[in-house]
Steps between C-alpha positions, in 0.01 A plus 500: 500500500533539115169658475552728805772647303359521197206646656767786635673551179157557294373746826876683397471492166115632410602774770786602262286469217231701682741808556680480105158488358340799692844699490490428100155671520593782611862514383291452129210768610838769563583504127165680474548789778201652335161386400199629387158385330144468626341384860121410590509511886181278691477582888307285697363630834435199732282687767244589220554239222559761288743553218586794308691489158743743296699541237810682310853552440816408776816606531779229676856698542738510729374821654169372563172443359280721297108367492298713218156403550270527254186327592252553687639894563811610358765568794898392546757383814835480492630276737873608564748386802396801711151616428189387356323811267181477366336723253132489370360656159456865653880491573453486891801294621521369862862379587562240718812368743571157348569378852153565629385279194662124570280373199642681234841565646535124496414479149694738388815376673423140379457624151869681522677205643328238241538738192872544655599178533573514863325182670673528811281806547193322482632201734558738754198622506245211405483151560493424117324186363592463164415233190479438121232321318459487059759807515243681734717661813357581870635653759264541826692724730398541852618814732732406712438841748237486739370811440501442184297185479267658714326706202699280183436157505648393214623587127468235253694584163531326167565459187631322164886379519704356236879427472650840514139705556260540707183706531271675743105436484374523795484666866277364794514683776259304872504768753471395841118588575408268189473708239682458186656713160580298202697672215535335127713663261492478169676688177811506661855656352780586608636811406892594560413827656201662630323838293609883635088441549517130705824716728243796621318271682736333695635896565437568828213698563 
């Protein structure tokens, strides 16, 4: 009977653990509304074995996301909470309703709840399986909306964590038909405010 019990209490107990230590994450990500730095992106396509790398600079804020690309053609999207616009080296933009993109809509809004600090967000919208390892943080979050999960698998994101910080290093996003992105990030700061420049582009277009 004793070990029934304490069987129960350490089930209770790692479960609060589980929710202070991911809510710390993301309660420490939120001092940091804003980050910037350098990403190298590797796609895998499943159907052909195939992957195809990039490379350049990120925006995170609170209004979205801002990709610059920079290898292998020069080109930029800006990922806000209502469209998705896309503009290539000649200029030509193509603007997109965020809802007919789950992919990056669920980024975007995953990004905005971590960087601030509101976990209950995320709960309510992913089944979130969470550790720490050698001050290494992971969070696998799966959709909880079917038609969701029907073209986003999963997002898998982590990073460094200390005491009072943590960081973000990488993004894996497994889409339903098996293929997969994988984002690293590297250089990052965290500037108070964003440029007059870094505002244009989340200006709606």
């Amino acid at each position: 009977m004793k070990k029934i019990v304490a069987f129960i209490f350490s089930v209770i107990f790692a479960s609060s653990l589980f929710a202070e230590t991911f809510d710390s994450v993301c309660e420490n990500l939120s001092k940091h509304p804003i980050m910037t730095g350098r990403f190298s992106q590797v796609k895998t396509i499943s159907s052909v074995n195939r992957q195809m790398k990039s490379n350049g600079t990120f925006i995170f804020s609170l209004d979205g996301i801002m990709w610059k690309t920079e290898k292998p053609f020069a080109s930029s999207m800006v990922v806000g909470m209502t469209s998705v616009v896309q503009t290539l080296a000649n200029g030509k933009q193509t603007v997109i309703d965020a809802s007919s993109n789950q992919i990056f809509t669920s980024i975007s809004t995953t990004l905005s709840a971590m960087f601030g600090g509101n976990a209950e967000t995320l709960r309510a919208n992913f089944d979130v399986d969470f550790d720490v390892k050698d001050n290494l943080w992971n969070a696998k979050l799966n959709p909880k909306n079917n038609d969701v999960a029907k073209i986003l698998k999963s997002l898998e994101i982590s990073g460094n964590i200390a005491a009072d910080s943590a960081d973000l290093n990488k993004i894996v996003m497994s889409e339903a038909n098996g293929d997969k992105i994988e984002y690293t990030f590297t250089e990052q700061k965290y500037p108070k405010e964003l440029t007059v420049d870094e505002k244009a582009y989340f200006t709606a277009k």
